[in-house]
N, C-alpha and C positions, 0 to 999 in steps of 0.2 A: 486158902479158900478155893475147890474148884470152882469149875467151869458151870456147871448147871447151880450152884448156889448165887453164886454173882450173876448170872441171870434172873435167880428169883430174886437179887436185891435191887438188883437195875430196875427189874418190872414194876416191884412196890413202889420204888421210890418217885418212878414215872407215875403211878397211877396217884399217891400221893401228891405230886406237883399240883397234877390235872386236878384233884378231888380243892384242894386249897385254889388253885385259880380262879375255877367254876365258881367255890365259894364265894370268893372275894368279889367277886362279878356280880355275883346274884346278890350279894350283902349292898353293894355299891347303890345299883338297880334299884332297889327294891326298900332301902335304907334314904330317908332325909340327912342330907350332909349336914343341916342346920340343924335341927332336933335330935335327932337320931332314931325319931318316931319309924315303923313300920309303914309303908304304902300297902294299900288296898288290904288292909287288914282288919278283921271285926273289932280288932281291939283301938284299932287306926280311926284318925277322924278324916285322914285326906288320901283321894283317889287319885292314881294317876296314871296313864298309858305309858309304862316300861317298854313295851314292845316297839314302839314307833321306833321306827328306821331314819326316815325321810320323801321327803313329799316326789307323789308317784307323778310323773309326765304327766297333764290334764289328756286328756283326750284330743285328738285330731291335730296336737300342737307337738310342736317341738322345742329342746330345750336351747338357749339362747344366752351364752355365757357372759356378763355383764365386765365392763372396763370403760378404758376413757379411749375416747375420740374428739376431733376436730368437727363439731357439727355447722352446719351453713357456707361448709368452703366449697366451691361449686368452681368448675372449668374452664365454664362459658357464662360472662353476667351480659348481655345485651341489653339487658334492661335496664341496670343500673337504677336502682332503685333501693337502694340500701337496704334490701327484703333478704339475705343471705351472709352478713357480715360473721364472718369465722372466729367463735370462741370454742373454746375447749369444755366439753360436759364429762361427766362419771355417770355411768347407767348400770347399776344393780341387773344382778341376771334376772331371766325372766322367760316366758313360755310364749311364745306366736305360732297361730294356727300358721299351718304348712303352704295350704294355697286360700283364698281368699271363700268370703262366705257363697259358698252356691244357692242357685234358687230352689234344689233339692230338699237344701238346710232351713232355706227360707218360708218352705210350702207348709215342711212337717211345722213349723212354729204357729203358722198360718190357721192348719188345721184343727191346733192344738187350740186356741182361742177361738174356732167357731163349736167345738166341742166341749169347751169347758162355758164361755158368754156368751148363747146363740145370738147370734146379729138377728134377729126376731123378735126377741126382747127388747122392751123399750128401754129398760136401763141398760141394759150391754152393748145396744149396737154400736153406737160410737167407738167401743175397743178392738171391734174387730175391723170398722172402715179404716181406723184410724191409723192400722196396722199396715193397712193394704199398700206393697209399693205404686208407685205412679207412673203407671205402662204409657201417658200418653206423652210419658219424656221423649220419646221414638220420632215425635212428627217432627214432619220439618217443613215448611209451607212451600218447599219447591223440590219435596224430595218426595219419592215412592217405597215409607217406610211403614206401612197401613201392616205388613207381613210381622216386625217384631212388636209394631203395638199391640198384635192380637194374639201372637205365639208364646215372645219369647219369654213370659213368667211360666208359662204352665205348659209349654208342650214338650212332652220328652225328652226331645231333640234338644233340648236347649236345659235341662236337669242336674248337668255338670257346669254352665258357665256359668260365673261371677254377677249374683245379682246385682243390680241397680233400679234406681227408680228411689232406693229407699234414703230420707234424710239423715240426718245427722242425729234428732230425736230418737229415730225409728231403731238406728242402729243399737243404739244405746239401752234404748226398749228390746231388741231382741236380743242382745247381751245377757241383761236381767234375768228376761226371762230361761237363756241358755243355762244359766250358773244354779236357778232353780231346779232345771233336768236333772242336770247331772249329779246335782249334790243328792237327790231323792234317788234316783239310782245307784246310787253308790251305796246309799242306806241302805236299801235292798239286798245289794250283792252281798253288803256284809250280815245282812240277818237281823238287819236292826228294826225295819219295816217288815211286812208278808210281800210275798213275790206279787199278791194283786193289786196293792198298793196304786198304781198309776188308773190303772183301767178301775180301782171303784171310785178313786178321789173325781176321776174324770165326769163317771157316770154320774155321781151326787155332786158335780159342780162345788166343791172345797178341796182345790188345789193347795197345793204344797209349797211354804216359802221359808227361807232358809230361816231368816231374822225373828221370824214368829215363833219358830220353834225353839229356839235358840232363848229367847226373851220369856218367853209364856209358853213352854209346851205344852198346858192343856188346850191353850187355842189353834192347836195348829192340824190340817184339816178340819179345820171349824167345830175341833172337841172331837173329833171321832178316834176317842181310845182304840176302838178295832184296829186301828193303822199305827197309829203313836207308839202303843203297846205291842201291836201285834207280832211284833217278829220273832223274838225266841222262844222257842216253845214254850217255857219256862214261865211263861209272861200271859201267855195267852188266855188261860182260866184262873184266874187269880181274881181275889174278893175285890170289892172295892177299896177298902178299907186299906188292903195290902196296895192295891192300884195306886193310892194317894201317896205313902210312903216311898213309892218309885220319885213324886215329884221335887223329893226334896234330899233323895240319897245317892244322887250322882249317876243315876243309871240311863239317864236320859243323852245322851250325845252333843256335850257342848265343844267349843274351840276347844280345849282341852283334850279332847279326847283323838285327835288326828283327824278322826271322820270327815271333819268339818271341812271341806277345801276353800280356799281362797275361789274369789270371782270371776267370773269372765268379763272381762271390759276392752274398750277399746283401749289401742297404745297409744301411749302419750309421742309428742311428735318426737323426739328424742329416740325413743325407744322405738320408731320406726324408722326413721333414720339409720340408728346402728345398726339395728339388726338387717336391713336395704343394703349397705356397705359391703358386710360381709368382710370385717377387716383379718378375721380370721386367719382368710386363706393369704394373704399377703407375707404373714411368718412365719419364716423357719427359724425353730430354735428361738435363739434370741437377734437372729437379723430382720430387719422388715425390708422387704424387696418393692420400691414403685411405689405407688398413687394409683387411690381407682377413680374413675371418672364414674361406673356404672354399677351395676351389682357384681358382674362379671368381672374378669381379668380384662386387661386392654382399653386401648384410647377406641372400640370401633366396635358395630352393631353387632356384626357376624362375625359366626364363630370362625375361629381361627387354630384351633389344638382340639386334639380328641380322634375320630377316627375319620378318617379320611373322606367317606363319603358326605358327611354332613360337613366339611368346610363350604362358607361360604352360605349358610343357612343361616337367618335372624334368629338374633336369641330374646327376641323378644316381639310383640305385638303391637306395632305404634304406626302411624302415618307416614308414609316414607318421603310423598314430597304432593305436590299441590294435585289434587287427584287422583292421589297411590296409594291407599291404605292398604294394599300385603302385593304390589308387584305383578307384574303381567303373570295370567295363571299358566300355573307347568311348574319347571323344577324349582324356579326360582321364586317362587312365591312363597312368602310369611308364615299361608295357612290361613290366615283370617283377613276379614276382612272389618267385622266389629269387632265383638268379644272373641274369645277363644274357651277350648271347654279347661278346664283347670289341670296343671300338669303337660301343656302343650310343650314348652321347653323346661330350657335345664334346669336346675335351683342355683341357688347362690352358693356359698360355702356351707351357709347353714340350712340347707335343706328346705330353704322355702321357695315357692316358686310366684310366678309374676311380682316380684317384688319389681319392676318395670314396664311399663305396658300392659294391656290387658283392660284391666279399669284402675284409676286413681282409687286413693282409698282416703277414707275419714281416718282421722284422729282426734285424738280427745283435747288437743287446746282449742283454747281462744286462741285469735288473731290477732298478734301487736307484730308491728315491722321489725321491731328492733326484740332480740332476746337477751332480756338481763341477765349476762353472766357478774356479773359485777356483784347483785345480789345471792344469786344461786348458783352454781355450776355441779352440783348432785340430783342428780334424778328432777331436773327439771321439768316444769309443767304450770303452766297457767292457765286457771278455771276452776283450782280449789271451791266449792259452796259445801259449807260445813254446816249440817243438821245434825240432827238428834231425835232419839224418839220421844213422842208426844207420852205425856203422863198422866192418867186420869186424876179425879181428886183421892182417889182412896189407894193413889202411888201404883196403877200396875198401869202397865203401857197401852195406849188405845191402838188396838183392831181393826180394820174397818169391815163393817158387816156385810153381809151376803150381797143388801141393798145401796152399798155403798161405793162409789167409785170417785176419786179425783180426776176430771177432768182439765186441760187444759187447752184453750182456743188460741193458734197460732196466727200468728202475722199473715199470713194467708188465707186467713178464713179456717183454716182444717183443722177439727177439732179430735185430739191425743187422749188417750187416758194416761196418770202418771202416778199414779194408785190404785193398786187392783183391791176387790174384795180379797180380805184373808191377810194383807198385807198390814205393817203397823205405818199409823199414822208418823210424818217426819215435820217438824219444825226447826227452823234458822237458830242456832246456838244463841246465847243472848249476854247478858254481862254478867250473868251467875257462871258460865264458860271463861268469860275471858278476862275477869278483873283481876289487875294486877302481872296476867301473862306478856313476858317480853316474846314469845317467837309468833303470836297471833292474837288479832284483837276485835276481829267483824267477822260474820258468817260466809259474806261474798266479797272473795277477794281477785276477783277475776278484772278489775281496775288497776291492783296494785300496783304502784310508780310506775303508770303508764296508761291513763284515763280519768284517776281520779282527780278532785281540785287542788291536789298538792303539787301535780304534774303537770295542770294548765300553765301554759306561758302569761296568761291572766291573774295567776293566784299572787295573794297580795296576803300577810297576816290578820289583817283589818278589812279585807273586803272577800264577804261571802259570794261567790258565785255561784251557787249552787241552785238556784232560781232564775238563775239567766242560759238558757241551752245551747245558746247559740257563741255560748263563749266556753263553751266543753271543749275537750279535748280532744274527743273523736264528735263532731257535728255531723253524725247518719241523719238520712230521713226515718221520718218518726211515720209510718204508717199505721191506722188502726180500724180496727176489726170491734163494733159492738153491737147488741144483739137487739134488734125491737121488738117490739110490742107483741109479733106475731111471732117470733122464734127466729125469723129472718136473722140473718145478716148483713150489717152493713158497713161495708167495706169504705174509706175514705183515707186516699192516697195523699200522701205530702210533695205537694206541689210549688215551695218552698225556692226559689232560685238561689240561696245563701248557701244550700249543704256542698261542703266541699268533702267529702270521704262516705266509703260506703261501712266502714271499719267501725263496729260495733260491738257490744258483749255478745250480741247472738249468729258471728261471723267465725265458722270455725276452721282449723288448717286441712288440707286436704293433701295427699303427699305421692310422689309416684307419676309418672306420665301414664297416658290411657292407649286404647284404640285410632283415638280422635285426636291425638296432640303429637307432634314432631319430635325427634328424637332428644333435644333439645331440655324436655321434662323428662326422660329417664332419668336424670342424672336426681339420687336418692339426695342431694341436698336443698333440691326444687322445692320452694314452698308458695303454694294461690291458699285465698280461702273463697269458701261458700255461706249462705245465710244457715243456719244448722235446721230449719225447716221446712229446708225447700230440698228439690231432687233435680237430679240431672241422669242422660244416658252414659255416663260415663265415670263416674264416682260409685264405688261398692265400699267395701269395708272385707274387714278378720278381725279377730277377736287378738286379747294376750291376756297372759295370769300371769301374777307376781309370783315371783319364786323365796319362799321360806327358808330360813337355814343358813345352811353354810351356801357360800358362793359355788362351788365348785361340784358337779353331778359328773354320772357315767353317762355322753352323749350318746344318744341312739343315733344310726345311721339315716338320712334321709329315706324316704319309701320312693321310689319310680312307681 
């Protein structure tokens, strides 16, 4: 054989190879291993997105690779208050915004709700007061801070720092609302919506929510097929007739289809904690070098490695000692004096920045002292309340109309929305959920072996306590807020001499040292809590999203 034939057979046989791999690929893909049915085929009855890769970085977040850690071991306990007792958790990967939420971020959501429920309306104003952070966190009765009460939400100058004012609710609520953006833009981007999509749902006030769509796509912009449908060409003049057949042939964009992204919410304390550590950069290879006390490398505030002219620079924004919040000004000064704008120092390992200083941040537990590792040590979190959606009589999920909003009036008087129109109604799971299940059996388990009457040092088999308050477990005062006659409210504080704890279900952990606290709260294993309705100038919030899949991604580089 020569030389140019054994090349013509070398080539077939390569091309050969390649024609059979690709096949076997595309057979694999596109073939049920269990039937052997076709995917997405006319002759097929089941649809399914072959092309998925794997889920894209959420926006503004970075990726956050999940393992086990030592949570609550802390340096320095002064306090001694058994509030940091060290057990070991597992945290699944996961996505955290990069620096915390700005009042930038905060404005556009702001604006997005006086444009979509004008606070003019008598049924909507409440959603847009309710939203509003609480600038008069700033006073202080012997301080001259009249300048960030009146600036720092809205003026310029202040567009990149780390809001605050906002509660624990509030955060929660703009989360919500966050996961709604972005999931309708993303629809868009892919063609799924029309590129006008935002700006006419806005203009006709039937905004966009993911569950409704999801549940009932004819109700979602409150029926308006022009958007639902609108996006592929293909779609867009099409009979009615034909329109109805989209509702029931998979064309519409469920979990299934990838589109769908996971939520934004806030991080569970665990998951702020880790990712605050930064244990990352501690290994090389398979050796672990040290103990960190901080986000940073090192027992000490200031930097110490890098380039030469910034030794000696704070790497973070906190109070340095009794009347020092950033240092006599010149070279050796912090940079700030309250907040700072986001990005001021370095990031941790993983690319996040102010995970110390700056402002403390919410997270999504309850507050109990002690953390039951005993019962959990995986993706830990207490404050579980499991719903469901509401079901009309004729089995389709209730909506709540244009005129409809749930309100809810806090312990403070200030009255929330916690269902918007457009959204499906949620009720508490019930014993058609739970009967006979061993891993969960009540809707709110935010007591679990650790406030309920199984956990009083009172409980007895035979004797109910559960009508006696003052033999609870956590005895908070009981304040309450009800409405008279005239709309008013009236407020009546528990004036009680017996409560001994302020530790209740509506007490959530807050993580992180701030502008205002010594260096003392950097340390990412510090945990205070707050009542989750009230605000302070020094508690903000960022968001995180669960990460799907497999554990292990290509990490992008932090951004400077």
């Amino acid at each position: 054989m020569n030389k140019k034939n054994l090349f013509n057979l070398l080539v077939t046989l390569g091309l050969g190879v390649a024609f059979v791999s690709c096949n076997t690929s595309e057979s694999f893909s596109n073939r049920s291993r269990g039937t052997g049915s076709l995917f997405n085929s006319k002759d097929g009855v089941f649809e399914v997105n072959t092309n998925y890769k794997e889920q894209e970085t959420p926006i503004g977040t970075v990726p956050i690779e999940g393992g086990t850690f030592t949570m609550g071991r802390v340096q320095d306990d002064v306090m001694h208050d058994w509030n940091n007792t060290p057990n070991r958790q597992h945290v699944q990967s996961f996505y955290m915004d990069e620096t915390e939420v700005t009042n930038l971020m905060y404005l556009e959501y702001l604006e997005w709700l006086k444009r979509v429920y004008d606070p003019s309306d008598d049924r909507y104003r409440n959603i847009y007061i309710g939203a509003l952070p609480d600038t008069l966190v700033w006073r202080n009765r012997l301080g001259f801070n009249e300048v960030m009460t009146n600036n720092y939400l809205r003026h310029p100058a202040y567009r990149n720092y780390p809001v605050v004012g906002v509660s624990w609710i509030q955060a929660v609520e703009y989360s919500n609302w966050r996961t709604e953006r972005v999931t309708e833009n993303l629809l868009i981007q892919r063609g799924i919506f029309p590129r006008e999509a935002v700006q006419q749902s806005v203009a006709q006030k039937t905004p966009f929510f993911t569950e409704t769509y999801e549940n009932t796509p004819k109700d979602a912009y409150n029926g308006d097929e022009s958007l639902t449908l609108g996006g592929p060409e293909s779609q867009r003049n099409l009979k009615l007739a034909e329109r109805d057949s989209l509702y029931t042939g998979g064309n519409f964009q469920q979990r299934n289809s990838g589109n769908i992204p996971p939520k934004y919410r806030l991080p569970t304390e665990a998951e702020w904690e880790y990712a605050a550590l930064g244990l990352v950069g501690i290994r090389n290879y398979n050796i672990y070098r040290g103990r960190k006390k901080y986000p940073w490398d090192g027992q000490y505030t200031r930097q110490r490695q890098g380039k030469k002219n910034r030794y000696g620079d704070q790497l973070a924004n906190f109070k340095q000692a009794s009347g020092d919040y950033g240092g006599i000004a010149g070279w050796s000064d912090d940079g700030a004096d309250i907040t700072a704008e986001i990005k001021s120092y370095p990031p941790n390992d993983y690319g996040l920045y102010d995970m110390a200083g700056n402002v403390a941040e919410w997270v999504a537990d309850v507050y109990r002292p002690i953390v039951d590792d005993e019962f959990n040590d995986f993706n830990y979190y207490r404050g579980n309340v499991y719903t469901k959606n509401a079901i009309a009589e004729d089995g389709t999920v209730t909506v709540l109309g244009l005129d409809e909003v749930e309100y809810d009036t806090l312990s403070n008087g200030k009255i929330i929305a916690r269902t918007l129109p457009g959204e499906i109604k949620k009720v508490p799971i019930d014993e058609e959920d739970t009967y006979l299940r061993t891993n969960f059996s009540e809707s709110d388990n935010r007591n679990y072996r650790d406030g309920d009457k199984l956990s009083s040092r009172y409980y007895e088999s035979f004797n109910d306590i559960e009508g006696n308050p003052t033999k609870a477990m956590y005895n908070s005062p009981t304040h309450k807020v009800t409405a008279n006659e005239d709309g008013t409210l009236k407020r009546e504080y528990d004036k009680s001499t017996k409560r001994k704890t302020l530790v209740d279900d509506n007490v959530r952990v807050y993580k992180g040292g701030s502008w205002k606290d010594r260096a003392y709260w950097l340390d990412p294993a510090q945990r205070r809590y707050f009542p989750q309705d009230m605000a302070t100038d020094h508690i903000g919030f960022r968001n995180a999203v669960s990460r799907v899949g497999n554990k292990f991604t290509k990490f992008k580089k932090p951004t400077n």
